[in-house]
N, C-alpha and C positions, 0 to 999 in steps of 0.2 A: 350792146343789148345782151342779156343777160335774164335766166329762167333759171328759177331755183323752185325746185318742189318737195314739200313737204312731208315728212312720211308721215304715216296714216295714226299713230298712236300720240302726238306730238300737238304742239301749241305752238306756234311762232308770232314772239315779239316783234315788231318791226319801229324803229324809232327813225325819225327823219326830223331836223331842228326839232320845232319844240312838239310835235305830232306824234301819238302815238296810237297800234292799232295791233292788238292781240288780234289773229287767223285761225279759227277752231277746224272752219267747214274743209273738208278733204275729198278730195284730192285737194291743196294749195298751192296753187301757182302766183308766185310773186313776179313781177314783170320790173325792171328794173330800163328806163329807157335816156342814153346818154345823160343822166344825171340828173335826168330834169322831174322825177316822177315816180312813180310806182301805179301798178295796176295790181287789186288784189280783188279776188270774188266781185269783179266787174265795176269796184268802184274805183273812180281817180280821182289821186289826192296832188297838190299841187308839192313837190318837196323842193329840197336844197342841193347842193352839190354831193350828199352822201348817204346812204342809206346801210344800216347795220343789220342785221339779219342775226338773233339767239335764241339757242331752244329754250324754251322753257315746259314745266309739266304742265300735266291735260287741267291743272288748276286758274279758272280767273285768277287775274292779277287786280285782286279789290282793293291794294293799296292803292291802284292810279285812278280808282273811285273814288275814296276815299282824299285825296289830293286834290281830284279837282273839285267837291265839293267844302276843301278847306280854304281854298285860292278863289271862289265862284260863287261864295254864299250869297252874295248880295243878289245874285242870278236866278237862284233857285227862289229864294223869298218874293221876286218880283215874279215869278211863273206862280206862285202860292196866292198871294196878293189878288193876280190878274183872275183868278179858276184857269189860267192857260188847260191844267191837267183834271180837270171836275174835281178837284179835291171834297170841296163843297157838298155837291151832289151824291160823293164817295163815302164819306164820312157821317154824313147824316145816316144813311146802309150801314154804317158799321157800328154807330153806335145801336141802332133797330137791333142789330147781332145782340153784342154785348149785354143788350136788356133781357136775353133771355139767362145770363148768369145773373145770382141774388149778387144785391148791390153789397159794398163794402167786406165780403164775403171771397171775392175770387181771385185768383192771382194771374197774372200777366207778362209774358216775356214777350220784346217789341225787340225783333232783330233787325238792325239798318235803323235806330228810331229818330237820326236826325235829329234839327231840330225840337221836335214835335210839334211845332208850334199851331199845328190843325189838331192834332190827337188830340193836345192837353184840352182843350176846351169840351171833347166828348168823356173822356175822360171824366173832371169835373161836374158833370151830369150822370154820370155811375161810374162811380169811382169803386176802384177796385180794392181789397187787404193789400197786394202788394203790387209794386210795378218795379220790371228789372229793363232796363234800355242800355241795347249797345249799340255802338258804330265804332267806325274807324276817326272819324272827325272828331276833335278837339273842340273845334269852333263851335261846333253842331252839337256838342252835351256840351257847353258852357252855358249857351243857349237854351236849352232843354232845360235847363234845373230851373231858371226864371220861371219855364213855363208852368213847371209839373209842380215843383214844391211847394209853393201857394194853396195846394187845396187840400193836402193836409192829411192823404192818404199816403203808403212808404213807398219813396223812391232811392231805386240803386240804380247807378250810370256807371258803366264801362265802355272804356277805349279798348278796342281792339277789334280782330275778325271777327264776324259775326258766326262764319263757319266755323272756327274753333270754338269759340264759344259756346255754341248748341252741343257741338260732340263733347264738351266736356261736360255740361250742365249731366246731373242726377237724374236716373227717368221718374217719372211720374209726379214731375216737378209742378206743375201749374197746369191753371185750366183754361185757358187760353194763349198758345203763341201767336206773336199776330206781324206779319211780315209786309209791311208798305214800299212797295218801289222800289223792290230792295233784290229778289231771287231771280229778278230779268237780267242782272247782271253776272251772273253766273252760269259755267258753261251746263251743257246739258248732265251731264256724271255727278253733276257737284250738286246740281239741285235732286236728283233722286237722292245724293246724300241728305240735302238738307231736309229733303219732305221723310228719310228712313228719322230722322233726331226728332223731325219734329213730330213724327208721332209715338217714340219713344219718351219726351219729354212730357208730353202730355198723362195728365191723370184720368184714370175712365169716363169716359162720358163728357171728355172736353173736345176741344175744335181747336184747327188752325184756318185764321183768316187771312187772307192774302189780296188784296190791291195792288194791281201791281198792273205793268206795259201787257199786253196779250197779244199775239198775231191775231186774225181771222182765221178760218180754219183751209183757206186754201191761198192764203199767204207763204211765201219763202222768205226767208231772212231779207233776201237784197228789196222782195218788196215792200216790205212794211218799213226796211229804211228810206224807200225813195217816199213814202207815202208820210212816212211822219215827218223825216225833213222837209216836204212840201207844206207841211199844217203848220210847223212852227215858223218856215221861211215867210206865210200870206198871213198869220194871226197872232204871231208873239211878237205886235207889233212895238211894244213898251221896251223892246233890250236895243240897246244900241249896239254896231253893224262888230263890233270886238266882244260883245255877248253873245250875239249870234253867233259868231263865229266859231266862240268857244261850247256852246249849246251844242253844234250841229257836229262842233270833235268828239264830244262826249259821244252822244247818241250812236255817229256812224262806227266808234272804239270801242265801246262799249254796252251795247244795247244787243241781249242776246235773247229775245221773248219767246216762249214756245207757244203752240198752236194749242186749243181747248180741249182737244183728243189726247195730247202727250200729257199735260198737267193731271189730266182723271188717270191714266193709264199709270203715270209717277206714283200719284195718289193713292191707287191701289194698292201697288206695288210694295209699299211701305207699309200698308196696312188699317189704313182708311176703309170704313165702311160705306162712304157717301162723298161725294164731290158734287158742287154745286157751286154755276154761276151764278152769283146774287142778283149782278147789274154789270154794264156795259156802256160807257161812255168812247164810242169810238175806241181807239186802241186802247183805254185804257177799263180795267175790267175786276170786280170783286168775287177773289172765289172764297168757299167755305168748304173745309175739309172735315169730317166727324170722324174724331178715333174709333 
């Protein structure tokens, strides 16, 4: 047995066969027990004979987002399909947003835009001058162009980070960014970066809108993982038990949501004038940002 602990300015990779799990929260203690396991921030995972341990920076590793929804699409689509995540519910909200820009007039960057394949249809119903969509998935903008280009307004798709992308993007570029599902994956440092871009990108008088995972406001990491992997284990009854399983690696790897007080207080920070919860579907939550 074996304790290796983290130092405080660091991120630690841990890979065990084919499982993997970035460690932000510190102190970290990695618990390593005769071969059979690992304990980290109190959850256990079942491992193999060997466990690797490398530093890496205080940056998410969105490429292993990005892979597993290029390996898992068919997963995600069936969670879309089902409303497992109120997509439905979420999107109808967001296009009520969007209608307060004049239609065919506004322009739009969608970071993490996935598929689109819920967007494109709000879309479609006020359509924007332009739409710019990036992810890391291939799959996922091959996908997206079926959706978007049909209706006849400009679409540009990029492969790559979505946080580089914003920091390079020109300020006062568009008038709404719009981030779905997309900034809970990212560690806490990287989303004040992303919420400082994103209101530098914006042009006066625009908004960044955000759907995305949310804790509760006196939730802790471990418990909104115990809480959502119980909701997807009793109700995302359509994945078979190797979807599940790859669902529930994602989420406990990578699912880093902050609480409703940090998100306004980011928001701020950056330079937002206004934060506002739209709606709340259980952990999953619509916020509006006003430059």
């Amino acid at each position: 047995m074996h304790i290796i602990e983290a130092a405080a300015e660091l991120v630690y990779r841990v890979e065990f066969n084919r499982f993997v799990v970035l460690l932000p929260e510190l102190p970290v203690f990695v618990l390593a027990v005769g071969g059979y396991g690992f304990k980290a921030s109190r959850h256990f995972f079942y491992a193999g004979n060997h466990v690797t341990l490398t530093r890496k920076s205080s940056r998410m590793d969105l490429q292993t987002v990005g892979t597993f929804f290029n390996t898992a699409w068919s997963v995600y689509d069936t969670a879309l399909e089902r409303n497992y995540m109120y997509h439905r519910e979420i999107y109808a909200g967001v296009l009520d947003q969007l209608q307060t820009c004049p239609a065919g007039q506004y322009t739009l960057l969608d970071l993490g835009c996935g598929s689109a394949k819920t967007f494109a249809p709000v879309l479609a119903q006020h359509p924007p001058l332009r739409y710019v969509g990036v992810d890391l998935s291939a799959t996922a903008l091959a996908e997206a162009a079926t959706w978007l280009r049909p209706h006849g307004f400009g679409v540009e798709l990029h492969e790559g980070d979505l946080f580089d992308f914003i920091q390079q993007t020109p300020p006062a570029s568009f008038d709404v960014v719009f981030a779905g599902f997309a900034l809970h994956h990212l560690l806490k440092a990287d989303k004040q970066t992303a919420f400082h871009h994103a209101h530098r990108t914006l042009k006066p008088g625009g908004f960044f809108l955000m759907p995305d995972a949310v804790r509760y406001e006196d939730e802790t990491r471990d418990l909104y993982l115990e809480r959502y992997v119980r909701n997807v284990q009793t109700t995302w009854t359509a994945l078979s038990p190797p979807q599940m399983e790859a669902v529930i690696e994602h989420i406990t790897g990578q699912d880093y949501p902050e609480r409703p007080s940090t998100l306004a207080r980011m928001a701020k920070e950056a330079g937002f004038s206004r934060s506002q919860e739209l709606a709340r579907f259980g952990h999953h939550a619509t916020w509006r940002f006003d430059a």
